[in-house]
N, C-alpha and C positions, 0 to 999 in steps of 0.2 A: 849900789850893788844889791842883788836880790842876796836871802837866805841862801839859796842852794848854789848859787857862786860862793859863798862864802864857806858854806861846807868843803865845796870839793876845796878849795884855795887852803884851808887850815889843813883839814883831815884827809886829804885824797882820796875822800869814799862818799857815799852818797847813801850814808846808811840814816836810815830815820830817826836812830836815838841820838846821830850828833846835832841833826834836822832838829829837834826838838829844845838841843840846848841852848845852840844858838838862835831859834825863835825867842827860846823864854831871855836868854841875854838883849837882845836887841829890844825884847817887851821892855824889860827894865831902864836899858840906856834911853829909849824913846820919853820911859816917865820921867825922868834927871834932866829933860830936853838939850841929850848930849846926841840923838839922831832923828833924824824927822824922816817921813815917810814922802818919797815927791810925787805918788801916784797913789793918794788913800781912798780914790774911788775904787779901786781895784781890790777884791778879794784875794788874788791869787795874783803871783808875780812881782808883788811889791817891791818898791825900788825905796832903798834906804843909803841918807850921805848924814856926815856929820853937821853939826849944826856949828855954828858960830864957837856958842860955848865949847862942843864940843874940840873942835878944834885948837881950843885954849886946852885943856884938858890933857890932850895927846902933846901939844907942844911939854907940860910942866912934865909930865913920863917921858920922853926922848929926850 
């Protein structure tokens, strides 16, 4: 899922300061290699899925 599907899916807006929380959130999840990037040639549009771990992770929270 890119960032700005994920904006609108959380916050139903598409305003730039949610755009930015959730880039810096997913920066972080990416360093914990709880998300990987499947398209990191790409400056713009980045597509991001959880990772193995991550998926352990979101199982131990649900």
């Amino acid at each position: 899922m890119m960032p700005s599907e994920l904006v609108m899916k959380i916050y139903k807006s598409n305003s730039n300061t949610y755009f930015n929380l959730v880039s810096r959130a997913l920066a972080e999840l990416k360093e914990k290699k709880l998300v990987e990037i499947v398209n990191p040639e790409d400056k713009t549009g980045r597509i991001y899925k959880r990772t193995k771990e991550g998926e352990k992770v979101l199982k131990k929270l649900v």
